[in-house]
C-alpha positions in Angstrom: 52.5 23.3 -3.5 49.3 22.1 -1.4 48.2 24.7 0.6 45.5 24.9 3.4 42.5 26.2 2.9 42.0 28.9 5.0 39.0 29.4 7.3 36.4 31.2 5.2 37.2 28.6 1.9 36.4 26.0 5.2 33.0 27.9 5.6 32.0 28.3 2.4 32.9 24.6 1.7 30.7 23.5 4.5 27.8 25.8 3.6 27.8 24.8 0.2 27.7 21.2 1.2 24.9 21.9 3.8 22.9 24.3 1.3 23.1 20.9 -1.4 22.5 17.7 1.2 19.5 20.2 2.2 18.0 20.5 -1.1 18.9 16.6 -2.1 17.2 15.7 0.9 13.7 17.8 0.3 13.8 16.5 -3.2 14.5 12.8 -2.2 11.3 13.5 0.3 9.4 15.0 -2.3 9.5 11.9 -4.2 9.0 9.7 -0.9 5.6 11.1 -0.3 4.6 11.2 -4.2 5.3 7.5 -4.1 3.1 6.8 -1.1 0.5 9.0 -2.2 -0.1 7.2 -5.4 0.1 4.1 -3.4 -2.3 4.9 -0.8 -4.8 6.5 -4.2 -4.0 2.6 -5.7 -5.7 0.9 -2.4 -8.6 3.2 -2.2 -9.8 2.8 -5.3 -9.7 -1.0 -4.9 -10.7 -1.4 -1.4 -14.1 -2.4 -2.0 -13.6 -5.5 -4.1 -10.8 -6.3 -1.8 -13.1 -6.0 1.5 -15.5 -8.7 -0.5 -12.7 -11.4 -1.4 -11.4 -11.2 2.3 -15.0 -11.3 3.3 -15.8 -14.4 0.7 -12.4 -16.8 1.6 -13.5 -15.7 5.5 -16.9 -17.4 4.8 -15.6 -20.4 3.0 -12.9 -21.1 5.4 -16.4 -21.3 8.6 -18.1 -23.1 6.1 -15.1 -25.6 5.5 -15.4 -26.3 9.5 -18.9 -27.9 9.0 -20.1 -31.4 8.1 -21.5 -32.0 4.5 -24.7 -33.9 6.7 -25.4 -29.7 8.4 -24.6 -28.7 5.0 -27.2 -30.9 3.4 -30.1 -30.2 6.4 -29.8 -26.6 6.2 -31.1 -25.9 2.3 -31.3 -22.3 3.3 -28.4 -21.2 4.3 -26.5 -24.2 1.5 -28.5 -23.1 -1.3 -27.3 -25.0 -4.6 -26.7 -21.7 -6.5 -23.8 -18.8 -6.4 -24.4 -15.0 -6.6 -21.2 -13.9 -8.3 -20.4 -9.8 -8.1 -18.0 -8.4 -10.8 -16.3 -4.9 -10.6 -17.4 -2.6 -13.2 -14.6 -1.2 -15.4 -15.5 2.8 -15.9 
């Protein structure tokens, strides 16, 4: 009732499951790189207004370190106003 496949139904069998893991591979990688792409697109576009808030907490974390008395003495580098930059939306 069962009988063995014989060696070219092994061959075909084995190239038929080589030819598909192939091409489910390149398709799988195909989306791997779309994904990143689009990432990597996302982050550029933003990466100015990011560079500016890591740049701004950096500056108030040093100026966190000093005393309110060198805060106070120094009126021109603790001026009492605040230059705020906004991203424009195209």
């Amino acid at each position: 009732m069962n009988e063995l496949p014989n060696s070219y139904e092994v061959r075909i069998w084995w190239l038929l499951w080589f030819f598909i893991f192939t091409f489910g591979c390149i398709i799988f990688l195909n989306f791997v790189i779309a994904e990143v792409s689009s990432s990597y697109e996302d982050v550029k576009s933003n990466i100015e207004c990011t560079t500016y808030k890591v740049r701004a907490s950096m500056v108030k974390e040093v100026e966190d370190f000093l005393t309110s008395k060198y805060k106070k003495e120094n009126k021109f580098k603790f001026p009492k106003f605040v230059v705020v930059r906004e991203e424009e939306n195209n």
